[in-house]
Steps between C-alpha positions, in 0.01 A plus 500: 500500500826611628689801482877425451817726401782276334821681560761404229439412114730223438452128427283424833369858546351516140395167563284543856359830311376365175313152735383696739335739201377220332358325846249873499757699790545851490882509410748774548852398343820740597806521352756759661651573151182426305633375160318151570211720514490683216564135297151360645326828470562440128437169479191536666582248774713243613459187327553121697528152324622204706261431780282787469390593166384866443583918481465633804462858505603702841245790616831763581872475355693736667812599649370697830506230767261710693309502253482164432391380885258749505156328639672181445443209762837297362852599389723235363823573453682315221801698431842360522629456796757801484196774441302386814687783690388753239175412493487397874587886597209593257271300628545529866375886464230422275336155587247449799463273759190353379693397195694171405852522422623183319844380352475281255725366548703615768847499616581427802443817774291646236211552703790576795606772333192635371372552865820665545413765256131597625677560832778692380195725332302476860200338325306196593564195274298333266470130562757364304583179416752302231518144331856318397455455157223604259189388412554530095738304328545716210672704246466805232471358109362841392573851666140442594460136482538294794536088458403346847666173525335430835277634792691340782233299691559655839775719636551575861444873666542681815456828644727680682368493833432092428133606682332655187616212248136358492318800448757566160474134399100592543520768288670395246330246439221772303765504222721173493271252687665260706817470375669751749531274814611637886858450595591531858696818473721696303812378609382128380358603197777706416769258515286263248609726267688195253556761152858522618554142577374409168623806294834527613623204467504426137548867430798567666671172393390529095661825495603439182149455349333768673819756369416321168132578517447136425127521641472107616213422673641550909381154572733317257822650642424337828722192478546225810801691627331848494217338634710386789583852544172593535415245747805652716339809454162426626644343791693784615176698465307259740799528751446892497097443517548210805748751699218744444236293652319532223419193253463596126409342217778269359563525102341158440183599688433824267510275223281321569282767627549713187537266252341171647847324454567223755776247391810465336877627561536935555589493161224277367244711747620819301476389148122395600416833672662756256520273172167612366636850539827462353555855574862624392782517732672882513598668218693756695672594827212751580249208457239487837714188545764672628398854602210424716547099621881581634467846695101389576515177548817323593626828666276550766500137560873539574420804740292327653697206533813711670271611763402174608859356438433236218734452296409492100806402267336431199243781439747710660716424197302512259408820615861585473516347158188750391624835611850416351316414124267767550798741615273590794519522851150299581588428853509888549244623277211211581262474788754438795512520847472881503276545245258243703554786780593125681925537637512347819141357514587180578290171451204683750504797312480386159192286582352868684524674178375234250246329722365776704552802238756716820640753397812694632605779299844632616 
């Protein structure tokens, strides 16, 4: 059996902690501010219904990261997408080479970045690697009860350089089997990201119902018009990916990846993938809906897609339309060009950093 340190005890990090304890692993679960922590310590566990059935209980809780990847041969990261340069700095002093670094999910230049910090710290890198979405399909019902809706059938991953994703997808597969499957690179994989083409959408335009903590299941505010929206959406995103050179995953195909979903209208394909969930639309402007898929995921998208010169109207607005509910500046404060270390890379140098892990620190 494995050795594995989850970093982050929310929805999917309690969740990857209490299967992997159940599946016999030696589990170390960190939590920076550790009041997750001190909920399963009492509770003896972390408890799963939905597709897995059981209390898991993890070997370590702790909040020293160091202490956490101690002797362990994986690290998944499953914090939001706004702590993964906290716990990116902490981890490029602490973790190994030998050790695997995985997002799970990712955003996109998480793995970019990450490589960015062991240089900045003159260390050699672990292999790291990210996927576009993650493998559980779940949500908190307890403070220590976890109800997984789904384990996605197979998600996409590469390593940043795209030459070691076959040795992670190996690895892995001691904990999750086969349902981590290679991507060609980074870049690819990272543009496959669809939470914000999906999540936006109906957020943003049900304003009213998310202000009104009206809870509705997500799926049943997309209507044929927002789903036209979406389709818009997702095409602008393959423009970006095609200038790229790069040819990821449309929205369509991770459904029916995921979810096994093959016909129908985009609106009809999302009831079928995320009906059985019914899993609540935002019940505030600080939901993950809006402060990790804008300046995460559309965001860098859009930095990416000003370096290149594509032009992208509609996320771009709806972008716009997010930082002015939100009453933030997302374009400024989210992953863009200069947080990607990436101004001035042009098409060449984009595909350098993703595909063949360069990096140029100024």
């Amino acid at each position: 059996m494995g050795k594995i340190a989850v970093l982050g005890a929310g929805n999917v990090g309690l969740a990857i902690a209490g299967h992997m304890s159940l599946s016999g692993h030696d589990v170390r679960l960190y939590d920076r501010f550790g009041d997750p922590l001190v909920d399963v310590e009492k509770s003896g566990g972390i408890e799963l219904t939905g597709e897995v059935e059981g209390k898991g209980t993890p070997r370590l809780l702790t909040s020293d990261i160091a202490e956490a990847v101690d002797g362990a041969d994986t690290i998944v990261i499953v914090a939001p997408a706004f702590a993964h340069e906290y716990i990116g700095q902490q981890l490029a002093a602490v973790a190994h080479p030998e050790q695997m670094i995985l997002f799970q999910p990712g955003a996109l230049g998480s793995g970019v970045r990450l490589l960015h910090q062991f240089a900045e710290q003159s260390r050699s890198p672990s292999y790291v690697a990210e996927t576009p979405t993650s493998l559980y399909t779940c949500r908190k019902s307890g403070e220590t009860t976890v109800y997984i809706g789904a384990i996605k059938h197979s998600v996409e991953i590469a390593s940043v350089p795209a030459s070691f994703t076959d040795r992670c997808v190996e690895h892995l597969n001691t904990y999750f089997g086969g349902r981590y499957v290679p991507g060609p690179d980074a870049l690819t994989v990272g543009l496959s990201n669809h939470n914000p083409i999906y999540h936006l959408p109906p957020s943003v335009l049900n304003i009213k119902t998310v202000e009104d903590q009206a809870q509705h299941p997500l799926h049943s505010l997309v209507t044929p018009r927002i789903a036209a929206v979406i389709d818009k959406m997702e095409a602008e995103r393959m423009a970006i990916s095609h200038a790229l050179g790069v040819e990821s995953k449309t929205f369509w195909q991770t459904l029916e990846t995921a979810y096994g979903v093959t016909e129908g209208t985009t609106q009809e394909r999302i009831i079928q993938a995320y009906g059985r969930q019914a899993f609540p639309e935002p019940d505030s402007l600080t939901h993950r809906y809006f402060t990790e898929d804008v300046p995460f995921g559309m965001v860098p998208w859009l930095a990416l897609a000003d370096e290149v010169g594509v032009d992208a109207p509609i996320n771009r607005s709806l972008t716009v339309l997010a930082s002015a509910l939100c009453d933030r500046d997302f374009m400024a404060e989210g992953r863009n060009i200069d947080a990607l270390g990436l101004r001035g890379s042009g098409r060449e140098g984009i595909r350098r950093a993703f595909i063949e892990g360069a990096v140029a620190l100024a």
